[in-house]
C-alpha positions as CSV (number, residue, x, y, z in Angstrom):
1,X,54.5,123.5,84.3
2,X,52.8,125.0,87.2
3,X,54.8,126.6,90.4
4,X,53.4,123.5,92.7
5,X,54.9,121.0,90.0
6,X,58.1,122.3,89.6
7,X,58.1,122.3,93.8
8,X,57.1,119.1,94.0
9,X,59.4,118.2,91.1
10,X,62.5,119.8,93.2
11,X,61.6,118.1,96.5
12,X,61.9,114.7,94.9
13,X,64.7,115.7,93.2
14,X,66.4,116.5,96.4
15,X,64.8,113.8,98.1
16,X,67.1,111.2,100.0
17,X,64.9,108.3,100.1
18,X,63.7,109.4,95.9
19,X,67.6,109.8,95.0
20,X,68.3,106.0,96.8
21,X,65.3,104.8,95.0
22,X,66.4,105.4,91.3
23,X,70.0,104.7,92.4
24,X,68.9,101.1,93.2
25,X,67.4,101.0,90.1
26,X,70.4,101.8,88.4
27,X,72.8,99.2,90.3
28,X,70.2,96.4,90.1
29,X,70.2,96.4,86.3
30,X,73.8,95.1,86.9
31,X,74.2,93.7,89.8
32,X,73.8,89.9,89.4
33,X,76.1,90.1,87.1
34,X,78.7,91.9,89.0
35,X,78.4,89.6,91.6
36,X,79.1,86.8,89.4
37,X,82.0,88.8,88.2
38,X,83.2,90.1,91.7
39,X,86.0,92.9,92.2
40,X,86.1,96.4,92.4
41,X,82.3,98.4,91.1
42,X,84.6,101.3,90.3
43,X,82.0,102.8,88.1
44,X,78.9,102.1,90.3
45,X,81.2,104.0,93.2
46,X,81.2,106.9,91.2
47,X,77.0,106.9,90.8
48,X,76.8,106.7,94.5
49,X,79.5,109.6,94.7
50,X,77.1,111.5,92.1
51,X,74.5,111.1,93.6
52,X,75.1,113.2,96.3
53,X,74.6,110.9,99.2
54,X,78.2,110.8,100.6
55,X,76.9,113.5,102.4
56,X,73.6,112.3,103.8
57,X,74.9,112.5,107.6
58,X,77.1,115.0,107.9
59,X,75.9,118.0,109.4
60,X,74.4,120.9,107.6
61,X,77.2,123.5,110.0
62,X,79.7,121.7,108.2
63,X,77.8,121.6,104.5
64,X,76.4,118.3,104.7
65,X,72.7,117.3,104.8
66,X,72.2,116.7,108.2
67,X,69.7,114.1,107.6
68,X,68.6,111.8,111.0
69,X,70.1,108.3,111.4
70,X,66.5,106.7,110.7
71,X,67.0,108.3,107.0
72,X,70.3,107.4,106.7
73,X,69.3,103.6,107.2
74,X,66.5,103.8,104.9
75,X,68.6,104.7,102.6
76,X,71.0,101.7,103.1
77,X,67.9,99.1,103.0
78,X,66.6,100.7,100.0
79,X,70.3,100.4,98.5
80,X,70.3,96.9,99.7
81,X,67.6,95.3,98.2
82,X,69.6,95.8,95.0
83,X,73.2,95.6,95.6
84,X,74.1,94.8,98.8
85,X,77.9,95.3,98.3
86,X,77.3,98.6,97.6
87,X,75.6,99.2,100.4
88,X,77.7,97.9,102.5
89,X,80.2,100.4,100.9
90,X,78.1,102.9,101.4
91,X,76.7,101.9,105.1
92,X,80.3,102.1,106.2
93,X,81.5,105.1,104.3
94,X,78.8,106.7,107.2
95,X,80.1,104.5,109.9
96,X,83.1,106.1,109.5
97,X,81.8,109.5,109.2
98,X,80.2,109.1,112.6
99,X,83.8,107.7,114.5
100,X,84.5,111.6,113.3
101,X,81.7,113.0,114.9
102,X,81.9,110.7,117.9
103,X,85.5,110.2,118.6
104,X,87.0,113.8,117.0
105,X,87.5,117.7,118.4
106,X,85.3,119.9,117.1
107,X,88.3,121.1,114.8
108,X,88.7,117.6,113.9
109,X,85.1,117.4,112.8
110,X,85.2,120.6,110.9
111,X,88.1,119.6,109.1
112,X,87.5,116.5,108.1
113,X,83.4,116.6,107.4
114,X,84.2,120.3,106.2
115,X,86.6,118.2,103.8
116,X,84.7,115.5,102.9
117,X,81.8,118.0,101.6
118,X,83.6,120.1,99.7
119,X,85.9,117.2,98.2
120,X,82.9,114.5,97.7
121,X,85.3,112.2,99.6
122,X,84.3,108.5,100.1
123,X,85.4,106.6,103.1
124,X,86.9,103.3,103.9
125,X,87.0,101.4,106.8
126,X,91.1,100.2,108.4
127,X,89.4,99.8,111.9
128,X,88.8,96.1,112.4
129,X,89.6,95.8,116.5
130,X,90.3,92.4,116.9
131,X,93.4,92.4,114.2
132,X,96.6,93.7,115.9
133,X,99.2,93.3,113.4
134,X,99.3,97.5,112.9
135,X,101.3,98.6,115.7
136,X,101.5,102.3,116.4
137,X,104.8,103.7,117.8
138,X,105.3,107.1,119.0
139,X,107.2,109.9,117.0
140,X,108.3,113.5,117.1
141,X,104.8,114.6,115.0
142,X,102.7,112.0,116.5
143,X,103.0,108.2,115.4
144,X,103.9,105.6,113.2
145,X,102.1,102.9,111.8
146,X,103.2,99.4,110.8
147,X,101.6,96.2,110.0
148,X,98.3,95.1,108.5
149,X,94.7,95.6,108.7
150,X,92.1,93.2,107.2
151,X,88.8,92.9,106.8
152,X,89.0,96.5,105.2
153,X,85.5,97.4,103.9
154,X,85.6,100.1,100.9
155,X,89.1,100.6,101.4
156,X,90.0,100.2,97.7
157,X,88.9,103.2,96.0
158,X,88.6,105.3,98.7
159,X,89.8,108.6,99.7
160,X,90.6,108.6,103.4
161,X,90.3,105.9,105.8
162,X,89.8,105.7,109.2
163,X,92.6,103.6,111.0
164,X,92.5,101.7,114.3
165,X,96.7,100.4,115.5
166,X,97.6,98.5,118.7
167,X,100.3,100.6,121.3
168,X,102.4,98.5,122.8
169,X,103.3,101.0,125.4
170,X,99.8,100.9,126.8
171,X,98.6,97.6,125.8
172,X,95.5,99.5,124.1
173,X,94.5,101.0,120.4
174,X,94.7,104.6,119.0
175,X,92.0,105.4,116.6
176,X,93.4,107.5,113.4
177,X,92.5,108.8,110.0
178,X,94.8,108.2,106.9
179,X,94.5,109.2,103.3
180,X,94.6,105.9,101.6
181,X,97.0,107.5,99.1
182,X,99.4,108.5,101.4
183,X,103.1,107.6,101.4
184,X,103.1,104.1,102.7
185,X,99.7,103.3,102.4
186,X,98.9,99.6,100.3
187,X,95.6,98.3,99.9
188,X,95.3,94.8,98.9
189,X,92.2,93.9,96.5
190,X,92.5,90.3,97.7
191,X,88.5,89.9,99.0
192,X,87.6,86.5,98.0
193,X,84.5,85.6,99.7
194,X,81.8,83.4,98.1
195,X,79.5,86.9,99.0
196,X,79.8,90.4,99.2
197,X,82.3,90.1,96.4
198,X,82.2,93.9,95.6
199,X,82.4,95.2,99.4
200,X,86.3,95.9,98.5
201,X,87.5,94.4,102.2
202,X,90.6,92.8,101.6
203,X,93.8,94.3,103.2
204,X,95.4,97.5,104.0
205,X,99.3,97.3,104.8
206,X,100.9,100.0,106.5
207,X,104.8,100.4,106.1
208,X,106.3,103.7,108.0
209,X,103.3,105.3,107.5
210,X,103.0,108.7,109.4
211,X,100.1,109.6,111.8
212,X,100.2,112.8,113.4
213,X,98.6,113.9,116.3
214,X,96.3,116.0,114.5
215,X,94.6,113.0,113.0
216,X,94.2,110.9,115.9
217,X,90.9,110.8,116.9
218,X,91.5,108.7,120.1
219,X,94.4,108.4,121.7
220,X,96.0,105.1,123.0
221,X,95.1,104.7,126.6
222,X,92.0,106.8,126.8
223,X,88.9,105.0,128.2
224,X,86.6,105.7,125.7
225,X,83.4,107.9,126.8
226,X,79.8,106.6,126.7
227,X,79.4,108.7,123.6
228,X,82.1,107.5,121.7
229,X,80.8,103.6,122.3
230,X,78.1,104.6,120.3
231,X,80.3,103.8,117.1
232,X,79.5,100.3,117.4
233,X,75.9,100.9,117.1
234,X,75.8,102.6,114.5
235,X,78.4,99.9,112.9
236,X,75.5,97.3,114.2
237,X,72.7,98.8,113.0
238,X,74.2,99.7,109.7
239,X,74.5,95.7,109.1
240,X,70.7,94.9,110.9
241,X,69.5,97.1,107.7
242,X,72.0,95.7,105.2
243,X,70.4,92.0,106.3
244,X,66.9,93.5,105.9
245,X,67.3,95.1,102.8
246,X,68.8,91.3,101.7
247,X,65.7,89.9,103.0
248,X,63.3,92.2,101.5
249,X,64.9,92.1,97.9
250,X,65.0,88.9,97.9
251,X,61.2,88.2,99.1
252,X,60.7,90.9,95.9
253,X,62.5,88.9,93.3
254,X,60.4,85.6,94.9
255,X,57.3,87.3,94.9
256,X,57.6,88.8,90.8
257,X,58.6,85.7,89.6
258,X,55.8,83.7,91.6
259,X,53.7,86.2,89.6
260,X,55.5,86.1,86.1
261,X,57.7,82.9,85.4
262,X,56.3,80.4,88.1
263,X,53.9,77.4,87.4
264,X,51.6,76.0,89.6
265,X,52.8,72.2,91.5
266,X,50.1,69.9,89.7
267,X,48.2,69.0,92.6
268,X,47.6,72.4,93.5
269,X,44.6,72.3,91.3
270,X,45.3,76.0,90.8
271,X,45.9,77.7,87.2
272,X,48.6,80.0,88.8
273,X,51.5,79.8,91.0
274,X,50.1,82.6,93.1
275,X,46.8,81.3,93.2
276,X,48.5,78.2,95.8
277,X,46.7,78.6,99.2
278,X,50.2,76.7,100.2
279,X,52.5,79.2,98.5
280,X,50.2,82.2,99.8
281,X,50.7,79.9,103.7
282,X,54.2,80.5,102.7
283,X,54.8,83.8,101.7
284,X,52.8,84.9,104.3
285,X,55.5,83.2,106.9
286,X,58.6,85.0,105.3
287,X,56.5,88.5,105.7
288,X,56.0,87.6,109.2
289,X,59.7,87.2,109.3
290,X,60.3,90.6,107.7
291,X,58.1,92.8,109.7
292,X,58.6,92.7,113.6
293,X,62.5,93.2,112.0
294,X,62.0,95.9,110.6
295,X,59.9,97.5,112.7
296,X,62.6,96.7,115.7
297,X,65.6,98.1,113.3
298,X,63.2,101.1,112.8
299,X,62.6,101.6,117.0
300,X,66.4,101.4,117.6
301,X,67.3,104.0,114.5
302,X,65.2,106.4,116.3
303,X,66.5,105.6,119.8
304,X,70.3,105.9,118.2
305,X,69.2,109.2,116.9
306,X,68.2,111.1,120.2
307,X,71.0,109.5,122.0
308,X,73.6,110.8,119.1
309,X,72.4,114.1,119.6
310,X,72.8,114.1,123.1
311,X,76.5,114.2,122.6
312,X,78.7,114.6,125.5
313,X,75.8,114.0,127.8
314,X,74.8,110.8,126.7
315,X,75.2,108.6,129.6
316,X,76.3,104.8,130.3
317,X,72.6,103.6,131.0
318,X,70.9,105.2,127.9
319,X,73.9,103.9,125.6
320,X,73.5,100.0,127.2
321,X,69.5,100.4,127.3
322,X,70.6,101.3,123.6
323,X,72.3,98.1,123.1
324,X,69.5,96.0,123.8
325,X,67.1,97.5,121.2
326,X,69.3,97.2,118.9
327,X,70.6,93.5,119.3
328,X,66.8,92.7,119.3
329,X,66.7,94.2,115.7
330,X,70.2,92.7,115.0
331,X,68.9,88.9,115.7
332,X,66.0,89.7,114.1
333,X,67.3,91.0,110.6
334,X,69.7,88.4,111.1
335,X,67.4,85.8,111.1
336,X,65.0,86.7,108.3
337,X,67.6,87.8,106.2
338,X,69.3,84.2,106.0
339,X,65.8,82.5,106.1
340,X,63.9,84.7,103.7
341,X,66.9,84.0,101.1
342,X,66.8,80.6,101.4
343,X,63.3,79.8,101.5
344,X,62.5,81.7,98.6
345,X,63.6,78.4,96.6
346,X,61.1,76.1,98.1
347,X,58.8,78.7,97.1
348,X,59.7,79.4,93.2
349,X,61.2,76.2,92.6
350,X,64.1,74.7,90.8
351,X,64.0,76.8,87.2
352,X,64.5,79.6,89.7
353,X,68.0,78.5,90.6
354,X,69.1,79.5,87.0
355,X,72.5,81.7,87.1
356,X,70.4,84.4,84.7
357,X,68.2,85.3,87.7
358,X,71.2,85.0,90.1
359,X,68.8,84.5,93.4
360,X,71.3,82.7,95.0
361,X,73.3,86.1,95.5
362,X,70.3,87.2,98.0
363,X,71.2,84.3,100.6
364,X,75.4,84.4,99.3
365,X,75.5,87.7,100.4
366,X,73.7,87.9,103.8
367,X,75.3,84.5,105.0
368,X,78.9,85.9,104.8
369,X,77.7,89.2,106.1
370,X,75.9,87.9,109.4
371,X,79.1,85.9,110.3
372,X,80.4,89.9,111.1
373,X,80.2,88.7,114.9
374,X,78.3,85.7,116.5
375,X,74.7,86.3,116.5
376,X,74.7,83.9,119.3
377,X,76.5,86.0,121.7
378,X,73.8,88.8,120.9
379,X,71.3,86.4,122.1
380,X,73.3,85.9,125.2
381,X,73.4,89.2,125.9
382,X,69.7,89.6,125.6
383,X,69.0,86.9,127.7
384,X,70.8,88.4,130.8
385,X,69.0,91.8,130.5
386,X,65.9,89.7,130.6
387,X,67.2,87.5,133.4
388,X,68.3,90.2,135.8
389,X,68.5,94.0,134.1
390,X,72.2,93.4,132.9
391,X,73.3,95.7,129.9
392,X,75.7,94.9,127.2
393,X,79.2,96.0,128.3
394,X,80.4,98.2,125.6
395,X,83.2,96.5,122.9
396,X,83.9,97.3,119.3
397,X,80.5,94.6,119.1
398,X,78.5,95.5,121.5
């Protein structure tokens, strides 16, 4: 083999996007049947920890491969459009990965993303704001954690976790990190959705569990900065790609078996499914649906990335300017995700509903997913900004 194969041979190999590619391939040989099946992919976990892509955003001073944010979300939709679950998994192993980066010291950061490198450690996700049940009270070596956490996205199976509690003292939430196997620690496989079955988001219980100071990435009563409020959208742009990747897989599956198992309506007068000016009408409408979306998500990946590296100086009008593009690719995906999945069926027609294809998961999957947080209220906010200039005020949503 010549010199330029074997290069070109390595940079695929090391690839992102090529590595995602062929690990899609390998989940989706499985993955409608695992959805039927539900529970914990504790094997499929362990390709996407082989693959090498627990590493994807951590920076390369800290042995990760510092790729940009528009990579890492590639990466997600391409992961997607097979197994959603898993990307989900995987999409919020990062999310919590960036908390680090956003919220930590810099000798938090190097420990923990120094760790996670070296220890190919996956992430789960014990932040969800809105439940107060885990209080945080203080103690000699920092604090204590009691209560419950649900909602707990790749928490079962997972190495360390990333924690939010409620302090009564102050009426406002510390931000921690926990190994999940620590003293104290329960996680409760109890997800039972009718989609997302393999997301691993049940609950996390917390009895005397010890925090100490040096894990505590925000401290109760701090106003966070402009640069830490960027954690929520990362969080929202990691779902806008997870509803895309939905959308486009399933528009895939409707398209192949438009062109291998479909026949043509009888007053068509067409020998092929395909060959329907009405179905073409149609699958030209879902596209139209897919597209501006993507290209949206794609404009507010970039935008996320310069802001990111801005760090410290990233200021209060960039992140809410921020906000704005990406609630426009948040609707968006939203919206062609949940249509795209459930007009496919008008399209490939009623032998398509058949549990061996399992196209239902496609529009299963993205409905439980976009009910996350109101996509109304991220229509609301983008109505102000075009009524009179006003920005999203910054919560865990927005």
């Amino acid at each position: 083999m010549s010199q330029a194969l074997l290069k070109t041979s390595h940079d695929r190999a090391h690839d992102p996007l090529h590595v995602a590619t062929e690990l899609a391939q390998r989940l989706a040989a499985s993955a409608n049947a695992r959805d039927q099946a539900g529970g914990h992919a504790a094997q499929e976990r362990e390709w996407i920890r082989e693959s090498g892509l627990l590493t994807l955003s951590i920076p390369t001073a800290y042995g990760g491969q510092g790729a940009d944010w528009p990579t890492v979300y590639q990466v997600i939709r391409i992961l997607a459009r097979a197994d959603s679950a898993l990307a989900h998994v995987f999409g919020f192993h990062h999310l919590q990965l960036a908390g680090i980066q956003l919220y930590g010291t810099p000798q938090q950061q190097r420990r923990f993303l120094t760790q996670t490198v070296e220890q190919n450690l996956f992430w789960g996700n014990a932040l969800n704001p809105l439940d107060k049940r885990t209080s945080a009270t203080e103690a000699d070596y920092g604090f204590e954690l009691n209560g419950v956490k649900s909602f707990s996205s790749g928490s079962v199976g997972s190495d360390w976790l990333t924690i939010s509690a409620w302090h009564e003292e102050t009426q406002s939430a510390l931000i921690g990190v926990v190994p999940t196997r620590q003293h104290g620690v329960a996680v409760q496989a109890d997800w039972d959705a009718f989609g997302q079955k393999q997301t691993d988001s049940g609950n996390v219980h917390f009895h005397q569990v010890s925090l100490p100071s040096t894990q505590v990435l925000q401290a109760p009563g701090v106003k966070p900065t402009a640069q830490a409020t960027l954690r929520s959208q990362v969080a929202q742009l990691v779902m806008a790609n997870l509803y895309l990747g939905i959308g486009e897989g399933a528009f895939e599956a409707a398209r192949e078996y438009i062109g291998k198992e479909a026949r043509p309506w009888f007053a068509s007068g067409v020998d092929k499914a395909g060959a329907d000016p009405l179905a073409q009408h149609r699958f030209g409408q879902l596209w139209l649906k897919l597209r501006p979306a993507a290209v949206l998500a794609d404009q507010a990946a970039h935008e996320l990335e310069r802001l990111f590296r801005l760090g410290a100086a990233v200021t209060a009008q960039q992140r809410g300017e921020l906000a704005v593009s990406v609630a426009e690719a948040k609707v968006l995906a939203h919206t062609a995700g949940v249509d795209v999945s459930s007009e496919i069926f008008e399209l490939t027609g009623a032998r398509s509903t058949s549990t061996k294809f399992g196209y239902d998961r496609f529009w299963r999957n993205v409905r439980v997913h976009t009910l996350h947080d109101p996509v109304d209220y991220k229509i609301r906010d983008l109505g102000r900004y075009a009524l009179d200039g006003t920005l999203p005020e910054p919560t865990a949503y927005s």
